[in-house]
C-alpha positions in Angstrom: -147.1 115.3 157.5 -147.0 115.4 161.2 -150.2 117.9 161.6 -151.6 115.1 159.5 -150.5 112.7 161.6 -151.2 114.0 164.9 -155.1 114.9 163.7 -155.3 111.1 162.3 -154.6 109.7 165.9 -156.8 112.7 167.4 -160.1 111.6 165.7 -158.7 107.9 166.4 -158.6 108.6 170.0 -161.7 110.0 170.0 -163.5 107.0 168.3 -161.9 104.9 170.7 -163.1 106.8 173.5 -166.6 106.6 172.1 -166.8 102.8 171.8 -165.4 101.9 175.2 -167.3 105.2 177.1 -170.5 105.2 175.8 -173.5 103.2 177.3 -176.5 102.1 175.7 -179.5 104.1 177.5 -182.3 102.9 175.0 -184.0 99.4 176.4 -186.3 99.5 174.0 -184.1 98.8 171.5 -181.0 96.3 170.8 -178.1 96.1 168.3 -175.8 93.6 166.8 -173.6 94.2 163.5 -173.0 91.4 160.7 -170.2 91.3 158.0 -169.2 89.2 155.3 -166.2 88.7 153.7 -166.7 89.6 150.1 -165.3 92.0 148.1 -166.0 95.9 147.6 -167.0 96.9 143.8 -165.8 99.0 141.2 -168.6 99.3 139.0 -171.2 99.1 141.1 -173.1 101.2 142.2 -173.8 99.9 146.0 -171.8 97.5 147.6 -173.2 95.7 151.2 -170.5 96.3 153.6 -171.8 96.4 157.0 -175.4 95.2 158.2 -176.5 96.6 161.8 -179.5 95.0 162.8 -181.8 96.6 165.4 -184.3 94.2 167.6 -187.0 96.0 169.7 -187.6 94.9 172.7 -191.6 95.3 172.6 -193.8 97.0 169.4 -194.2 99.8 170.8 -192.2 101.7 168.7 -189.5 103.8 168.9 -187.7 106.4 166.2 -184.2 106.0 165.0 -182.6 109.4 164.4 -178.6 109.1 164.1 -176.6 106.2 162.9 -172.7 107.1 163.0 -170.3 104.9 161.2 -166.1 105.0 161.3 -164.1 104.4 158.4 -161.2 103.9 160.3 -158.9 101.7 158.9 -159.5 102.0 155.3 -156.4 101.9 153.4 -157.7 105.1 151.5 -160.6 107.5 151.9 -160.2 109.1 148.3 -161.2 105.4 147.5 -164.6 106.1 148.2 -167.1 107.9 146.4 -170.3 107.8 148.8 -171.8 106.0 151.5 -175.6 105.5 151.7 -177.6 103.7 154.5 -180.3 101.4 153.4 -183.4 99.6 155.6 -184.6 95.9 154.6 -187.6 94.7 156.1 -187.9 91.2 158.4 -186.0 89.4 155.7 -183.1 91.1 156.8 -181.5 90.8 153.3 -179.7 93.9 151.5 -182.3 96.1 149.1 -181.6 99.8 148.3 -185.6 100.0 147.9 -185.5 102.2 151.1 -182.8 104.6 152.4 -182.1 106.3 155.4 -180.5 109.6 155.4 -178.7 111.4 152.3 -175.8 110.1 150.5 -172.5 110.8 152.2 -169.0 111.8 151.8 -165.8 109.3 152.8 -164.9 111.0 156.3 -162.8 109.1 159.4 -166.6 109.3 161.0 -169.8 109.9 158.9 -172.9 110.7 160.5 -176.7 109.7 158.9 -179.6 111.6 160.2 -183.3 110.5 159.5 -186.2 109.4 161.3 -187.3 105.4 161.2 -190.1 103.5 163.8 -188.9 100.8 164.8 -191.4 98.3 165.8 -190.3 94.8 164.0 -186.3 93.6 163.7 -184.8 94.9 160.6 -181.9 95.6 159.0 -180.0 98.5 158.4 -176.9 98.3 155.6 -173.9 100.3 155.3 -173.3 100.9 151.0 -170.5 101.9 150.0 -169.9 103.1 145.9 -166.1 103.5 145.1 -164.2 106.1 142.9 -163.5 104.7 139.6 -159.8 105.6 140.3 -159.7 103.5 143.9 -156.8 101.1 143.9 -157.4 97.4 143.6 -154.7 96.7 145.9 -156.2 99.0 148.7 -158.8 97.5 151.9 -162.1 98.9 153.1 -163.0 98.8 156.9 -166.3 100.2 158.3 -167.8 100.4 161.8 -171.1 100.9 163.5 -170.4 103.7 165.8 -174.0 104.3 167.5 -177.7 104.8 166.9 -179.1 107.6 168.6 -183.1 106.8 168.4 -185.9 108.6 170.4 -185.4 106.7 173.8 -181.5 107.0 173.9 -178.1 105.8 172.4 -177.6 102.3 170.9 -173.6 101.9 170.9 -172.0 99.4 168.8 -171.4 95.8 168.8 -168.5 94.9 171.7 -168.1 91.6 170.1 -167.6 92.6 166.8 -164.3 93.0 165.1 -164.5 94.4 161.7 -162.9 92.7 158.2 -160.8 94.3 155.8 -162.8 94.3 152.7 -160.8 93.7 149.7 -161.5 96.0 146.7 -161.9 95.0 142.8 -164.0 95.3 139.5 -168.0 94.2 138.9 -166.1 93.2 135.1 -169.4 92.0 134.3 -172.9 92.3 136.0 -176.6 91.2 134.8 -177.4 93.0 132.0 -174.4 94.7 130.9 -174.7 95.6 127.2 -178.4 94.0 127.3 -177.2 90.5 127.9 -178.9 88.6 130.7 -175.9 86.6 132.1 -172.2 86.4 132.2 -170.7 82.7 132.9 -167.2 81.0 132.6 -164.5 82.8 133.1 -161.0 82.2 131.8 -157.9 84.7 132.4 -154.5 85.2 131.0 -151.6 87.3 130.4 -150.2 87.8 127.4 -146.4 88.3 126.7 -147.2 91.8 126.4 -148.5 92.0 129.8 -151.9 92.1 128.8 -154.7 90.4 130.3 -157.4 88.8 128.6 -160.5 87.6 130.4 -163.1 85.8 128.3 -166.3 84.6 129.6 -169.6 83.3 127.9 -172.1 85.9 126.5 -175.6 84.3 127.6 -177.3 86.5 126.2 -181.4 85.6 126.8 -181.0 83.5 129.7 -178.5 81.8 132.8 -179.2 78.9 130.6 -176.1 76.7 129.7 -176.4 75.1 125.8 -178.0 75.4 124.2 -178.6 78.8 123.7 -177.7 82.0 122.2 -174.2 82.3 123.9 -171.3 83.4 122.5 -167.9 83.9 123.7 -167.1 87.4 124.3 -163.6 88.6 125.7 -162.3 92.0 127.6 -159.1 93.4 127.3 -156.8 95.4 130.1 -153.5 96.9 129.3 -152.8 98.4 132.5 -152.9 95.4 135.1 -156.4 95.5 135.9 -157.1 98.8 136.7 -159.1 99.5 133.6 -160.9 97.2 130.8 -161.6 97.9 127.3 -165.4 97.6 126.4 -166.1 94.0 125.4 -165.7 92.3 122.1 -167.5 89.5 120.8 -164.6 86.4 119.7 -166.3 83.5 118.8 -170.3 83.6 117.5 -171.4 81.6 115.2 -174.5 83.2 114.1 -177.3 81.7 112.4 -175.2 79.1 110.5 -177.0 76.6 108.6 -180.4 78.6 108.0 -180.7 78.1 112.2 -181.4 81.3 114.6 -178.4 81.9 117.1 -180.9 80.2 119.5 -179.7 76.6 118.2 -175.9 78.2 117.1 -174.4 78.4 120.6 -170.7 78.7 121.8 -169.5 78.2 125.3 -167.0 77.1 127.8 -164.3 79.0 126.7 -160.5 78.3 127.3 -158.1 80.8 126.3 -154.1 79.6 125.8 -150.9 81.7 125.0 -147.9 80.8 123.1 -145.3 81.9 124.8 -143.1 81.4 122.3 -144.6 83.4 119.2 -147.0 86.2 119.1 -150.3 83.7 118.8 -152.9 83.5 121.1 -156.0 80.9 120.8 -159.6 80.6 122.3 -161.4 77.3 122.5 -165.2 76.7 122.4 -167.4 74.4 122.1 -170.2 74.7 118.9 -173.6 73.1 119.4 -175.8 73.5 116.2 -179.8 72.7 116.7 -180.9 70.4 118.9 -180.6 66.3 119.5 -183.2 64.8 121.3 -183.0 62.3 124.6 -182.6 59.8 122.1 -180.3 61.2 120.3 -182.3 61.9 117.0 -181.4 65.4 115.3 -184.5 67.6 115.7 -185.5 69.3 112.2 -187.6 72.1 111.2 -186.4 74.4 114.2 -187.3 78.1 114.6 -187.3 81.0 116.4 -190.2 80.1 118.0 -189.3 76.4 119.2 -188.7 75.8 122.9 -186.6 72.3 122.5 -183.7 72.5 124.6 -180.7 69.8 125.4 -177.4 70.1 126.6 -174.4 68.2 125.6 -173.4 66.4 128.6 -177.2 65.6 129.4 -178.8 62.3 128.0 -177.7 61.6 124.3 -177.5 65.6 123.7 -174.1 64.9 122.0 -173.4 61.2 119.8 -170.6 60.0 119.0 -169.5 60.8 115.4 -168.3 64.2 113.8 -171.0 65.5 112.4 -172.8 68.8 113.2 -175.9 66.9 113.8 -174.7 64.1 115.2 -172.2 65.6 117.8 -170.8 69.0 119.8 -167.9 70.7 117.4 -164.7 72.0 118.9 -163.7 75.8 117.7 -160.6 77.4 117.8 -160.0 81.4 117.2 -156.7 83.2 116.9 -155.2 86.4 117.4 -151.3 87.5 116.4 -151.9 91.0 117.9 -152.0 90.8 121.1 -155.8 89.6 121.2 -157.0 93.2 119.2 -158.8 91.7 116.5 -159.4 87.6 116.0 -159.2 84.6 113.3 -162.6 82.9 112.2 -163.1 80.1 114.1 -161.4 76.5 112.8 -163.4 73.3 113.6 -161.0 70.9 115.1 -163.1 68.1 115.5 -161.7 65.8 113.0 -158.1 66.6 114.5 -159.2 66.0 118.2 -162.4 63.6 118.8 -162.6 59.6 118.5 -165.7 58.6 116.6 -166.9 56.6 119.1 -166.8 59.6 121.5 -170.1 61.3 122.5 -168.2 64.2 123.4 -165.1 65.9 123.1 -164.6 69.5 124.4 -162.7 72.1 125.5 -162.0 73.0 129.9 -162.9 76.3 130.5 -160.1 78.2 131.9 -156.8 78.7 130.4 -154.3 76.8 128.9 -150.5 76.1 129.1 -147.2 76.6 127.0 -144.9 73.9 128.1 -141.0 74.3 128.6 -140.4 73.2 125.0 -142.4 74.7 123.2 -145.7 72.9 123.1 -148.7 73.7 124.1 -151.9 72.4 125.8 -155.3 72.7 126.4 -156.6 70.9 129.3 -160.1 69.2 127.3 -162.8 66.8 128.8 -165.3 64.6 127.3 -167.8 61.3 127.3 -166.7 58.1 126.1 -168.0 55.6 124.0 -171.2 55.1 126.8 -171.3 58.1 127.4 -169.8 58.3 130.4 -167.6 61.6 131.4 -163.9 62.2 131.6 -161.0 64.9 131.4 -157.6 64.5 129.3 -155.4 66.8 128.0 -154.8 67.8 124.0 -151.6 69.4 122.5 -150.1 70.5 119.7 -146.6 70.4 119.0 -146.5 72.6 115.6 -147.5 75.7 117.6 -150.9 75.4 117.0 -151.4 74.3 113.2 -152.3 70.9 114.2 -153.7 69.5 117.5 -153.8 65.8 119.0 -155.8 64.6 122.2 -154.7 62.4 125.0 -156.1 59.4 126.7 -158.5 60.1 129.6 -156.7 61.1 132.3 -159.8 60.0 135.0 -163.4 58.8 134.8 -166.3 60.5 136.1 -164.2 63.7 135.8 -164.8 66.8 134.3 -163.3 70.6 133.7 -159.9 70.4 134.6 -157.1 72.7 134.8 -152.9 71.7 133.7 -149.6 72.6 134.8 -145.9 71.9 134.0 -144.2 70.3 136.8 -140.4 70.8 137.5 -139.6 67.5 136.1 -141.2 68.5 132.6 -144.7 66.0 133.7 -148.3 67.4 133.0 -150.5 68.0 136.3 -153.9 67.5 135.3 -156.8 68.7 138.5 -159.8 67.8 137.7 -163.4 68.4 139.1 -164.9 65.0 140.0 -168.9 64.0 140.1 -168.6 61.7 142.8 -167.9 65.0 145.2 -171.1 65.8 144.7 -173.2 66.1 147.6 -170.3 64.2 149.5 -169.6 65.7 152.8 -167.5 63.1 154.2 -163.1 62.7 154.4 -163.1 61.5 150.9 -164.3 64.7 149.1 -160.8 65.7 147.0 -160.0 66.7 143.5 -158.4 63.8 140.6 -155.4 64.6 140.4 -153.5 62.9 137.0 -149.8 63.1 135.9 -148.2 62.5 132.8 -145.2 62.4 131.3 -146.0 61.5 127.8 -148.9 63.6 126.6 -151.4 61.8 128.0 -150.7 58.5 126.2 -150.6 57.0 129.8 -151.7 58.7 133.4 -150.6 58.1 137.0 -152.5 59.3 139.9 -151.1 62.0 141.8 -150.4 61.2 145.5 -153.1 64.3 146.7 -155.6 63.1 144.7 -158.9 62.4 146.1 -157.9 63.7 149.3 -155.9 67.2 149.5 -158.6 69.8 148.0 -162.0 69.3 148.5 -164.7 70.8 146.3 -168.7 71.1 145.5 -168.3 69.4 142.3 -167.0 72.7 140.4 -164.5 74.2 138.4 -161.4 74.9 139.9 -158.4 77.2 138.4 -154.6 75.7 138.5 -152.0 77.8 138.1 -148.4 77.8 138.3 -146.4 81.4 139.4 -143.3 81.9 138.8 -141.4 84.9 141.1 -137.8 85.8 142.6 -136.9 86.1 146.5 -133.5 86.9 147.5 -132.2 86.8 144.3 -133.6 83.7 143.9 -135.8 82.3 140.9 -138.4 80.4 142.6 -142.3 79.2 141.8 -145.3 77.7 143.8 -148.5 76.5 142.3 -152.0 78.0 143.2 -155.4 77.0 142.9 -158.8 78.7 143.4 -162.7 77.4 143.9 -165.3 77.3 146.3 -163.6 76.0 149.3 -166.5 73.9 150.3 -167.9 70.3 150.4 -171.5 71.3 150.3 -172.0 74.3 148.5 -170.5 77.1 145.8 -169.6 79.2 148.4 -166.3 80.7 150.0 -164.0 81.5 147.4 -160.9 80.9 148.1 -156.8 81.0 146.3 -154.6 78.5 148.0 -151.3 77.8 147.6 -149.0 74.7 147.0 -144.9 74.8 147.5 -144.2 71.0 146.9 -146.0 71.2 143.6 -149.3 70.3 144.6 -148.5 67.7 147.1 -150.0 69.5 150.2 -151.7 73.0 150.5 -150.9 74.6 154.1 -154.2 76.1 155.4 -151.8 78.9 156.9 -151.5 79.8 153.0 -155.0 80.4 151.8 -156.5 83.4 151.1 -160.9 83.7 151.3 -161.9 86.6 148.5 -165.9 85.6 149.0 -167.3 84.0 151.5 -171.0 84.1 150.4 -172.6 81.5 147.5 -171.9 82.5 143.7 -172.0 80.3 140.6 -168.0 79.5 141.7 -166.1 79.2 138.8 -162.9 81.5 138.6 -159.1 81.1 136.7 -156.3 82.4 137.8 -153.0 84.3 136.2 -149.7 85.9 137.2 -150.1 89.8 136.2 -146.4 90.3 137.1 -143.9 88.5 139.7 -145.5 90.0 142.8 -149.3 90.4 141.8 -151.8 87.6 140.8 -154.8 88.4 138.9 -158.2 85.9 139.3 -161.8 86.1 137.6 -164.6 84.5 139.6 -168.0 84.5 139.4 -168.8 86.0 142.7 -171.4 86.5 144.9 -171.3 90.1 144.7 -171.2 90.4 140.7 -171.6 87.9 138.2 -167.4 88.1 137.2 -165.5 89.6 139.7 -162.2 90.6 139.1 -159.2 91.2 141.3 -155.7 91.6 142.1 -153.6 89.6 145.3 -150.6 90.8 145.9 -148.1 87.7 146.1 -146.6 89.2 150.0 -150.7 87.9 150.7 -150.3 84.3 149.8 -147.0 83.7 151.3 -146.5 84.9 154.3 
């Protein structure tokens, strides 16, 4: 251990020595080094760490020979299972169209050897592929060391300070198991200590409804560390003599009883086509291009009907989420006539302190106009009621159980769209009767700002000291402007202020931006996000991260 030790802070010394020693003898030639903070892959084949992008001073050309790179500071070389090094032209953006060098083994200092004119700026990226087998818990760290090109020795950036990439799972990419596009994410834990992520199956296109999308769920019994291949949950095929085209399911929230062995997913149906007016289109094939969506014009009526409005679907599984009910329609239960729309949040749902549980649902009223509310069942799932709206103009929400036994409804809110000023916030609804009336929540409108998105709610529940304690946590794109910079924060007033000293960026870079959060066990949280590095990204914080 101590030879280990003493040749660790040998080849540490010597990098050190390297980076403050060396001078740059090449004029023709200049350096700086980009990073991003976004997260390192399993599952994927190349992941963008590190981009070193070299200027010439004239176009006269010179040749780049060397480039060294440190991985000092990764938590864990066995982590990684090659490096490459990759050129982009003027664009400057990542594309493994061209490499430089051979692939490489993890080493404290790895050395690329090739030759490369440079006559125009470009950009030369750092890949890294990990092990199946590295450990989501674990950081990657990488560092431009020099370029030795034809003219002399480029050394590294001086005022660049390297991140500590966090490591996780490409769960879903484009074109996994020949579907085009993975969307939606909801994640849970079931009292087994499994997770479930579900997601929606977009099978032909990025499209949302309608389309052929189904709900497909994946299943880990190990924390995260490893997923079973993915199962289709809810599809509704070519019911009523219609291809899947015009049979979609989407928007998926997943909810488990945490007081009996059932577990439920809720979708939302949408069978053929209703035009702007309204008008149910007939005579639809495989062929027809007529496309609506349900919150768009008059895609959804009010009534119950299948051709008259979007249908609410509920699965079930009793063994731990191996094998799953046909799907009930709810409809009747759940929707006022009058409503144009009445649909389940994506996400996850909640088992309240007694017993009952809750789906946080959304909707258009009787003109259409959008809102989010709450529906319950107190029967453990045979039966299901739906609340008042909680907000107008609001949409996908996300509920918790306070400490006083109230609901905590967040809600996204369309009037953040495209609103960069002071008064871009979240609703924020409590209620203390199941939605029959709502208060406003003192941080609402004003304590988490959004670019009109989903955002995940989530309350953890751990022990310090000896003590049971719990804190509530929320994820989206931390941004007023823009679906980018993914980030958890944390609440331990329930939800009355979030500290900025207690938020945690996974990706900083832009990404669809929906994500859900769960507690894998009292120390670790688990969240799912569509990511800018992977369609649904999946990874694991441990808790010592979020409060410290």
């Amino acid at each position: 251990m101590k030879a280990l030790l003493r040749k660790y802070m040998t080849v540490s010394l010597f990098i050190t020595l390297l980076l403050s020693a060396c001078r740059s003898v090449d004029e023709k030639v200049s350096m700086s080094i980009r990073q991003y903070q976004v997260p390192v892959l399993i599952n994927k084949h190349d992941n963008p760490v590190l981009q070193i992008i070299l200027i010439p001073a004239d176009t006269s050309g010179t040749t780049v020979r060397e480039i060294s790179v440190s991985l000092e500071g990764t938590t864990d070389l066995e982590d990684v299972k090659a490096l490459r090094l990759f050129v982009s032209g003027g664009d400057l953006k990542f594309s493994t169209a061209k490499k430089f060098g051979k692939d490489q083994l993890p080493a404290t200092v790895v050395k690329f050897s090739d030759k490369l004119p440079v006559k125009d700026s470009m950009s030369i990226w750092l890949s890294v592929e990990l092990a199946d087998s590295a450990s989501l818990l674990n950081k990657i760290m990488t560092q431009c060391i020099s370029v030795k090109t034809s003219a002399g020795t480029v050394i590294h950036d001086t005022a660049f300070s390297p991140l500590e990439l966090r490591t996780g799972i490409a769960l879903r990419k484009h074109l996994d198991d020949n579907v085009h596009t993975y969307r939606i994410p909801g994640l849970t834990t079931t009292n087994k200590g499994t997770l479930l992520a579900i997601y929606d199956i977009r099978r032909n296109s990025s499209r949302d409804l309608q389309g052929d999308i189904d709900i497909g769920l994946s299943r880990s019994n190990d924390g995260g560390n490893t997923w079973e291949p993915m199962k289709t949950v809810l599809d509704m095929h070519k019911w009523g003599g219609l291809p899947q085209k015009f049979n979609g399911v989407s928007d998926a929230c997943i909810l488990v009883d945490n007081t009996s062995d059932n577990i439920f997913i809720a979708g939302l149906w949408m069978h053929g086509v209703l035009d702007r007016d309204g008008r149910w289109i007939e005579g639809l094939t495989e062929d027809s291009d007529a496309w609506e969506h349900q919150w768009r014009n008059r895609g959804s009526q009010p009534g119950y009907g299948v051709k008259e409005t979007s249908q609410f679907l509920i699965t079930s599984s009793s063994d731990d989420g191996i094998t799953w009910s046909e799907p009930v329609n709810i409809t009747l239960m759940g929707k006022k006539r009058e409503w144009w729309l009445w649909a389940p949040a994506p996400g996850h749902g909640i088992t309240l302190k007694n017993g009952t549980l809750v789906i946080p649902t959304q909707g258009r009223d009787s003109e259409g106009r959008p809102f989010s509310n709450i529906t319950w069942s107190g029967d453990g799932g045979k039966t299901w009621k739906t609340s008042n709206p909680a907000y107008s103009n609001t949409t996908e929400s996300m509920a918790v159980e306070l400490s006083d036994g109230s609901v905590m409804l967040n809600m996204r809110h369309n009037q953040n769209r495209n609103n960069m000023t002071a008064n871009n916030g979240r609703a924020v609804a409590v209620t203390s009767d199941f939605g029959e009336t709502w208060t406003e929540h003192p941080s609402s409108r004003n304590a988490l700002i959004e670019p009109t998105c989903m955002g995940s709610l989530h309350r953890h529940h751990y022990t310090e000291n000896g003590i049971k304690k719990s804190i509530l946590l929320f994820s989206n794109p931390d941004s007023r402007t823009a679906r980018t910079h993914m980030t958890i924060k944390v609440s331990f007033d329930e939800g009355m202020t979030w500290p900025a000293e207690n938020r945690l960026l996974l990706d900083e870079l832009r990404s669809a931006g929906y994500s859900c959060l769960t507690s894998i066990d009292e120390n670790t949280i688990g969240i799912l996000y569509e990511g800018s590095q992977a369609l649904l990204t999946f990874e694991k914080i441990p808790l010592s991260e979020l409060i410290r």
